[in-house]
Every structure is written in structure tokens, then in C-alpha cells.
NUVO-556954 format. One record per residue: y, x negated, z of N, C-alpha, C in turn; residue in three letters. Coordinates in steps of 0.05 Angstrom, whole numbers, padded with zeros to 5 digits, always signed. Layout:
% residues N
YXZYXZYXZAla...
***
This chain:
% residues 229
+01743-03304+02659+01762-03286+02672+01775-03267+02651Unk+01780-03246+02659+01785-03220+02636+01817-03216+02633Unk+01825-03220+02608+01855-03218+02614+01853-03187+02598Unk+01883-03179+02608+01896-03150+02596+01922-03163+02575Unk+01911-03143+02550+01935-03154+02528+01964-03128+02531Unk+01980-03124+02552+01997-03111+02544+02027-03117+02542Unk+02032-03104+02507+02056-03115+02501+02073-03095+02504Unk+02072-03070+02517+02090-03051+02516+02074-03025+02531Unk+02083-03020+02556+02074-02997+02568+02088-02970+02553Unk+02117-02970+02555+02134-02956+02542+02116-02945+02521Unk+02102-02961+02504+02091-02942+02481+02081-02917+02487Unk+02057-02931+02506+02036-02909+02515+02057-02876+02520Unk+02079-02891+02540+02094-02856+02549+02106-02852+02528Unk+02116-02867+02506+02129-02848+02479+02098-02832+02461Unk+02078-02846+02465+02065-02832+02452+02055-02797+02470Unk+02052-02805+02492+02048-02776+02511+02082-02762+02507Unk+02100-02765+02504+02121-02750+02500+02106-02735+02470Unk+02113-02747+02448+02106-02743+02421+02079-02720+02420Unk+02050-02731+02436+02038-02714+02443+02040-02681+02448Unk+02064-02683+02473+02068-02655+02485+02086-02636+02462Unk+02098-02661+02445+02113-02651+02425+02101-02630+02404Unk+02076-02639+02395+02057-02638+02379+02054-02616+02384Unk+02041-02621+02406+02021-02594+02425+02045-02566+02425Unk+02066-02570+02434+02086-02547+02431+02085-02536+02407Unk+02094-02554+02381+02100-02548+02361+02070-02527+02346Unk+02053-02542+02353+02023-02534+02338+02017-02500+02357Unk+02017-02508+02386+02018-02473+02390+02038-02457+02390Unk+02069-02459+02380+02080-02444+02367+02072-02438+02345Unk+02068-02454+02323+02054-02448+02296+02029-02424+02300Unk+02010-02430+02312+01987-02409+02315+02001-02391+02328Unk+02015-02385+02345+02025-02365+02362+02034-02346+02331Unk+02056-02359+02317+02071-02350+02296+02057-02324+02274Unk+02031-02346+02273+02013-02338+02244+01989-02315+02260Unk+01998-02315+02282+01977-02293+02300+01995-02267+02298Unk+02026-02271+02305+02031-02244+02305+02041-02239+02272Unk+02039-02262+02249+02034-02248+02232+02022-02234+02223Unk+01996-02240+02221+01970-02232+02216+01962-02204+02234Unk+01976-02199+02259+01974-02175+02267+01992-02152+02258Unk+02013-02163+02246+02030-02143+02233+02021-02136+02208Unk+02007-02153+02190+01998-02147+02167+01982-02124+02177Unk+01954-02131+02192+01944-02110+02194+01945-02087+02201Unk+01962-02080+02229+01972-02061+02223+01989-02043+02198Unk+02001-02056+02195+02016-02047+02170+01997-02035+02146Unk+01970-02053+02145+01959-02043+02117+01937-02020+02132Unk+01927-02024+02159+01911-02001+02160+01917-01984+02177Unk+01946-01984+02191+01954-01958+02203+01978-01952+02188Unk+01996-01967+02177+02020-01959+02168+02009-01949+02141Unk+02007-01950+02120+02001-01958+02097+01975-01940+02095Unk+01951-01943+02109+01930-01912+02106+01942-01889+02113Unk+01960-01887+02139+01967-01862+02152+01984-01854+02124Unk+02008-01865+02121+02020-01850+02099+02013-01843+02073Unk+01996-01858+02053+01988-01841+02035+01971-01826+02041Unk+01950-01827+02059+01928-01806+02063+01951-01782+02069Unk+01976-01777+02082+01989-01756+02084+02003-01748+02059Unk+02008-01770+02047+02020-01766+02024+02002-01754+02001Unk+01975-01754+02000+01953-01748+01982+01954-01718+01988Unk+01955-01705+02014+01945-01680+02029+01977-01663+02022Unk+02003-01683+02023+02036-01665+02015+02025-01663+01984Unk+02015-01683+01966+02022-01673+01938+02000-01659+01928Unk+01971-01658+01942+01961-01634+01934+01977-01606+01935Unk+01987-01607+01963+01992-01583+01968+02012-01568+01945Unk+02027-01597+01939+02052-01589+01918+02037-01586+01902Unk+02018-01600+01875+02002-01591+01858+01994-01556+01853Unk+01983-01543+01875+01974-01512+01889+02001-01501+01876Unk+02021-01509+01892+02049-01488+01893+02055-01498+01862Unk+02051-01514+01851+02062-01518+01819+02052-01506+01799Unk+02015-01495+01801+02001-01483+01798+02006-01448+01797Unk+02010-01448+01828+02013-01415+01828+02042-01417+01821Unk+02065-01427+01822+02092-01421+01799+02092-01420+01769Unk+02068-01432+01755+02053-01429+01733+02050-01394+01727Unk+02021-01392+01745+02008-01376+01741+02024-01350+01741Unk+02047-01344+01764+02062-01328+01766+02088-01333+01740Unk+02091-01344+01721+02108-01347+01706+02098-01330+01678Unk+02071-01333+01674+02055-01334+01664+02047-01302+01664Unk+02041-01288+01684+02042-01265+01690+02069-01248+01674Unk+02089-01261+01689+02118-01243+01691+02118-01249+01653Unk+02110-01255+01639+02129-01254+01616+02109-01256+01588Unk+02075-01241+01608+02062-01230+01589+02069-01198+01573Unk+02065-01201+01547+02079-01184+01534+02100-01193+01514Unk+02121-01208+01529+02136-01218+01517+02141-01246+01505Unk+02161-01251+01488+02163-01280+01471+02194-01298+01491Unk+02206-01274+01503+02229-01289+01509+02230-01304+01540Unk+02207-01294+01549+02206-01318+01568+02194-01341+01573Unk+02197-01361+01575+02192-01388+01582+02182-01401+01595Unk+02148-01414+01600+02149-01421+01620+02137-01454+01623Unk+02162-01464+01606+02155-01486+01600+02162-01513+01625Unk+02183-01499+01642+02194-01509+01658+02165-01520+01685Unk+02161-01494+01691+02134-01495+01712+02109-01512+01696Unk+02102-01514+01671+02092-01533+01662+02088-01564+01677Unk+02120-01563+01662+02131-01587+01673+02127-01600+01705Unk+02135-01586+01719+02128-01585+01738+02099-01595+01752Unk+02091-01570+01739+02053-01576+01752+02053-01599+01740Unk+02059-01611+01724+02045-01638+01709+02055-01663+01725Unk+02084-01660+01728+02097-01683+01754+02070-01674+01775Unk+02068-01659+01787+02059-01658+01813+02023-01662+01814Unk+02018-01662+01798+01982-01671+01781+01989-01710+01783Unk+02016-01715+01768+02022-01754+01763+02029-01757+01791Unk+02045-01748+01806+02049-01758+01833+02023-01762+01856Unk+02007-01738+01846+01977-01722+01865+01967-01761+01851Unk+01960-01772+01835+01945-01792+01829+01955-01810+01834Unk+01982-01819+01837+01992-01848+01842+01981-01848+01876Unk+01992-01822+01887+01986-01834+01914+01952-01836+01927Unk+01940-01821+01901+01905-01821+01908+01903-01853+01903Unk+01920-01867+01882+01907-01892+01874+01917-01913+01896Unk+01938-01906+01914+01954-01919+01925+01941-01918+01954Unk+01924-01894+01962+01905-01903+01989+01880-01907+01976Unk+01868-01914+01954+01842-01924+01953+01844-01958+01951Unk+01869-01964+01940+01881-01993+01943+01876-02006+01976Unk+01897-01983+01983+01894-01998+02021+01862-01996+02034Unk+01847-01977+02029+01825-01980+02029+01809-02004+02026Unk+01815-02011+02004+01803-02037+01980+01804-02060+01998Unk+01836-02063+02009+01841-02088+02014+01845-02086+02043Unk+01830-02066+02061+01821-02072+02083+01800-02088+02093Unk+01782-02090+02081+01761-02115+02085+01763-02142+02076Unk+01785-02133+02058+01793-02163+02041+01809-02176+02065Unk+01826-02157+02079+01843-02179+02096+01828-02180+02117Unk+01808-02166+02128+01789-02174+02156+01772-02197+02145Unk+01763-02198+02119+01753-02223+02113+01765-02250+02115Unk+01789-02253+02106+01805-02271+02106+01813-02281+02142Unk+01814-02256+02155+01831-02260+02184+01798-02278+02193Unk+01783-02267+02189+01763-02284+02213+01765-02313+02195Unk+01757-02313+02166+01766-02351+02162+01776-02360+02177Unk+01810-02345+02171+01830-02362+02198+01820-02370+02222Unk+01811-02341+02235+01807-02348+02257+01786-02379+02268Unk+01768-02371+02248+01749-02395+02257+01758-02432+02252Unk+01775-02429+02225+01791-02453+02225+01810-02461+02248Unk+01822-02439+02258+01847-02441+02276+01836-02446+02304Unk+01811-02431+02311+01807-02440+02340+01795-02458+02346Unk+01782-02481+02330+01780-02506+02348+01807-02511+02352Unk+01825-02514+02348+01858-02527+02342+01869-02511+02371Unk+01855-02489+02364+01878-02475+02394+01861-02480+02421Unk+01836-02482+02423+01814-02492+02443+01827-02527+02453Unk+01831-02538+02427+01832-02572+02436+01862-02564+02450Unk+01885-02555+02445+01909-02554+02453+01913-02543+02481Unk+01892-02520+02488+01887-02503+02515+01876-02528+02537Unk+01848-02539+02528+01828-02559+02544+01835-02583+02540Unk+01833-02593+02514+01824-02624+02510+01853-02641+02516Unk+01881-02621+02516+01908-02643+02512+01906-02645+02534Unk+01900-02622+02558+01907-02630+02593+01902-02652+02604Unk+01874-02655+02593+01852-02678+02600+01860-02704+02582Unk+01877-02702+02557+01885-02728+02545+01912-02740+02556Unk+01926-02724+02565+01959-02721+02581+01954-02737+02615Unk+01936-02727+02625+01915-02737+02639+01909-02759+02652Unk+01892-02774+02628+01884-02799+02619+01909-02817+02614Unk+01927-02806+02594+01947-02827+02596+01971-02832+02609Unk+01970-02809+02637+01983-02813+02656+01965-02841+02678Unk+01937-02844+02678+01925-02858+02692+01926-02882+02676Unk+01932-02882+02655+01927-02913+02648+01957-02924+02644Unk+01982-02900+02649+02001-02918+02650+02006-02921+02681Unk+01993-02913+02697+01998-02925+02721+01978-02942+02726Unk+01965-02951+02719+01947-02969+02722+01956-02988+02712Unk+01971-02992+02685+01988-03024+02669+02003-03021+02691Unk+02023-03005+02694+02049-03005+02708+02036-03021+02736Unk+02024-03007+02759+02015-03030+02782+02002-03055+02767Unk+01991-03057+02742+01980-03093+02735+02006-03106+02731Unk+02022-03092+02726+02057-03112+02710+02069-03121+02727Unk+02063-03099+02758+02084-03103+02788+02065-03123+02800Unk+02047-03135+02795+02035-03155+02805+02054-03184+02806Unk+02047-03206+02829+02063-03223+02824+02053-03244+02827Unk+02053-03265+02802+02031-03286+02793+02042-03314+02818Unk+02015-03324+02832+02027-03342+02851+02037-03371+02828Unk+02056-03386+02849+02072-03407+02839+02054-03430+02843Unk+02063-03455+02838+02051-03472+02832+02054-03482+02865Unk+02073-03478+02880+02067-03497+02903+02048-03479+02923Unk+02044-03454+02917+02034-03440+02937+02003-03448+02924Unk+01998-03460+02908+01974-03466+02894+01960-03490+02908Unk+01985-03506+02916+01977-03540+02918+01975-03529+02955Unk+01988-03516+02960+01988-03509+02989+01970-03495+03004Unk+01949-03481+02983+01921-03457+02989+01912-03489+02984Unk+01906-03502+02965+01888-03530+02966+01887-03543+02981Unk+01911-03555+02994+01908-03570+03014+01899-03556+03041Unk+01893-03533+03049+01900-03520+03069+01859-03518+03069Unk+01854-03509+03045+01827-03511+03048+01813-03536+03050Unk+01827-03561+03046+01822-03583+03045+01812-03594+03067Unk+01841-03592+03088+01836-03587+03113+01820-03579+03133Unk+01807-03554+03122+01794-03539+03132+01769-03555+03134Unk+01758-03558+03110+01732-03569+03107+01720-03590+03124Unk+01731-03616+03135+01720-03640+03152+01730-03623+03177Unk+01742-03609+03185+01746-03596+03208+01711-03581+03218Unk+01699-03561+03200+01682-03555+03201+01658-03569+03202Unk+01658-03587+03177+01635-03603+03177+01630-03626+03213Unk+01652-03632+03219+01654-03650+03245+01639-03626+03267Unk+01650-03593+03264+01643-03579+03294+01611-03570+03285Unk+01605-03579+03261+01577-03572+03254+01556-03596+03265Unk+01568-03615+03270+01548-03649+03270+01551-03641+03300Unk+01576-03639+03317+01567-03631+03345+01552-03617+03355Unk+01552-03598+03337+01525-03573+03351+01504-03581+03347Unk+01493-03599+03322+01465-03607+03321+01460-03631+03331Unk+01471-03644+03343+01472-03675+03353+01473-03668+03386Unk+01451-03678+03400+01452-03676+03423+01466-03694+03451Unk+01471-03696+03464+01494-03714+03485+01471-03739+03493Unk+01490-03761+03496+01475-03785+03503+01473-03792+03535Unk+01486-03773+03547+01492-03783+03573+01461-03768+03584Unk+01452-03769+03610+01428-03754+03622+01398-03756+03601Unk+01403-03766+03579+01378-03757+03564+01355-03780+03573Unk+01340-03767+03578+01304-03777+03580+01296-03789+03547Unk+01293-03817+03547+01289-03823+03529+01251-03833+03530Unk+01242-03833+03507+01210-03843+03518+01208-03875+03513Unk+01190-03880+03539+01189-03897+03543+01170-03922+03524Unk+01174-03942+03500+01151-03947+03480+01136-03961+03496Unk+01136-03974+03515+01122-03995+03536+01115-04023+03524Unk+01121-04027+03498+01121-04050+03481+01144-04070+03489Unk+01172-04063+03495+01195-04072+03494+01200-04080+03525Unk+01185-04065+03537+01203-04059+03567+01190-04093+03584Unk+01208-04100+03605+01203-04123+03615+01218-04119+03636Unk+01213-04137+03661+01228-04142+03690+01256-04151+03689Unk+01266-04149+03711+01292-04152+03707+01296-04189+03704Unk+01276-04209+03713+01272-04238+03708+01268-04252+03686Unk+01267-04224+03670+01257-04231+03642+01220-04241+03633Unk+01218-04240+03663+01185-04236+03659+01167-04220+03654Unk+01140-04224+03631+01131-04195+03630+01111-04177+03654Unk+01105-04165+03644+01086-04140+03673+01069-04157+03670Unk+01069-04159+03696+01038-04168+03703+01012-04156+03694Unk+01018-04133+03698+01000-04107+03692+00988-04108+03660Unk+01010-04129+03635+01007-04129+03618+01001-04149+03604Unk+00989-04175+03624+00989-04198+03607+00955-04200+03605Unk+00957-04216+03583+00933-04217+03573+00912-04242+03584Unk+00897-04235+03590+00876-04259+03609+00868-04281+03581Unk+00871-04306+03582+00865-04333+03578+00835-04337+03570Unk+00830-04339+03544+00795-04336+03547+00797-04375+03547Unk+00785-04388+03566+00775-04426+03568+00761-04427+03539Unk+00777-04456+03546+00772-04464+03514+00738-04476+03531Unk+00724-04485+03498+00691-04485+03504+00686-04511+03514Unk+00708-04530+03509+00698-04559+03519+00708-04562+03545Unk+00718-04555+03549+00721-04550+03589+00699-04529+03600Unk+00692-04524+03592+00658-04511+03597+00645-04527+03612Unk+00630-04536+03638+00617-04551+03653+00592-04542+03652Unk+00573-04541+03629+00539-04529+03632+00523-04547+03654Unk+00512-04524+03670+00504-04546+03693+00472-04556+03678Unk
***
């Protein structure tokens, strides 16, 4: 006979609480690191390309105008020693160091655009069994251990019979038994009254106690009463 060992249903539902706990906590976490990872990217290839690529196209342009303030300085004060055009120099040369930081600064975001699409699909592929089992597999585990705590729960509400209702199914079957066996010998046992019994013809005799005539046996003479003529 199969017994059930349970020492605590209660567990099972603290552990399905704890479960859903899990399960919350773990798809907030991926929820979290999803819209990180979407802000990064945006940021590095729309925020972050859009502006230096504009920024590369403002400091050329400044470079041009630092150039032709050069060239026109340069003009105005040929001939002479007393003009200066050391200032516009200056200038064009800031605007040549600025023209390069920001050339170096979108070939960077460039660089590390495939670096972070490389990285995002890792994630991704680490992270979605985790978000697949949490979508499918917890429904079906939440599920399960709703059916098996109702299943202890109706084995616990069971109620084990007592000892007299024990002795009282025994005797009752006890009872039962010569009851049956007696209406079984009637059915196969036939009635004595009316029955035609056969006749052995060995036994049977007159009511004088004499036998049948019909049945006695003839006398063979003894040989010395024999009269040979």
C-alpha cells in the first residue's frame, strides 16, 4: 500500500509565492537592461553620429572663413610691415584643431557602433532563454503547483476510519457470509417432498415383510432325493 510523506503543504505555497517573486523581480531586471541598452544605442548612433557629423560640416565651414580672413589679411597689408596678421593665423589654426577633434570624435562613434551591436546580440542570446522560461515555462510551473497543492490539501481533508467502525465493517461482513453461503445450498439442493426417486429393486419388499414372488429363486433338489426309476 503506497503511503504519501507530507510534512508541510504550506511549503509548497511559500515556495509558489517566492516563485512569482522571482519571476517579477527577474522581468523587471531584463525589462531594466532592455531599455538600457536601447538608450545606449540610440545615443551612440543617432545622438552622438548626428552631432559630430554636423559638427565636422560647422568646423569645416569655420576652417574656409578662417582661411579666407587669412587670405584677406594678407592681401590688405601687402606692401607694408605694419600690419599684422598674426591674429587670423591664430585663428585658422584653432579652427584646423577643432576641424580634427570632431573628425576624430565621429570616426570613434563609428568604431564603436558594431562594437555595441556586437555586444547587444550576446546579451540578447544569454537573456532570452531567461525571458522565454519566465513568459512559458513559470505559467505551466505556477500551474503544476497549484494542482499538487490541491491534491495534498483534499489527501489531508481525508478522514482515517476509527477502530470501532473497523470491528463493525468485520462483523457486518461476517454476517454476511453464512447468510449467502446457506441461500447458495438452497438453490442447488433440490426439495424432498414430490421427488421420484429410482427404484434399486434389490431392497424393495411387501408390506408382510415377504419377498416378491416374482423374485424368489427356485430350489434346485438335492441329488439323493432323486428317485432314478
Amino acid at each position: 500500500m503506497s503511503q504519501a510523506n507530507v510534512p508541510s503543504v504550506d511549503a509548497l505555497k511559500d515556495f509558489k509565492n517566492a516563485l512569482i517573486a522571482y519571476a517579477e523581480e527577474a522581468r523587471n531586471a531584463l525589462n531594466g537592461v532592455d531599455m538600457d541598452v536601447r538608450r545606449t544605442r540610440d545615443w551612440l548612433e543617432r545622438d552622438q553620429l548626428m552631432y559630430w557629423q554636423s559638427q565636422v560640416k560647422k568646423r569645416n565651414e569655420q576652417v574656409s572663413q578662417a582661411r579666407a580672413d587669412l587670405f584677406r589679411r594678407q592681401m590688405s597689408q601687402s606692401g607694408s610691415d605694419s600690419v599684422s596678421d598674426s591674429d587670423q593665423k591664430e585663428a585658422l589654426r584653432m579652427a584646423i584643431q577643432r576641424l580634427r577633434q570632431a573628425e576624430e570624435k565621429l570616426e570613434k562613434v563609428r568604431r564603436w557602433g558594431p562594437v555595441l551591436q556586437h555586444a547587444i546580440a550576446e546579451y540578447n542570446s544569454a537573456a532570452r532563454p531567461l525571458g522565454d522560461r519566465l513568459a512559458g515555462d513559470l505559467v505551466a510551473s505556477l500551474a503544476l503547483l497549484d494542482r499538487m497543492v490541491a491534491s495534498l490539501d483534499a489527501y489531508m481533508a481525508l478522514k482515517a476510519p476509527t477502530l470501532r467502525e473497523e470491528k463493525t465493517s468485520t462483523s457486518s461482513q461476517a454476517e454476511s457470509a453464512p447468510a449467502s453461503v446457506s441461500n447458495a445450498a438452497s438453490v442447488a439442493m433440490p426439495g424432498s417432498e414430490g421427488d421420484d426417486r429410482p427404484d434399486d429393486g434389490a431392497g424393495s419388499s411387501t408390506a408382510d415383510g415377504d419377498a416378491d414372488p416374482s423374485a424368489r429363486v427356485e430350489e434346485k433338489p438335492n441329488e439323493s432325493e432323486v428317485i432314478t426309476p
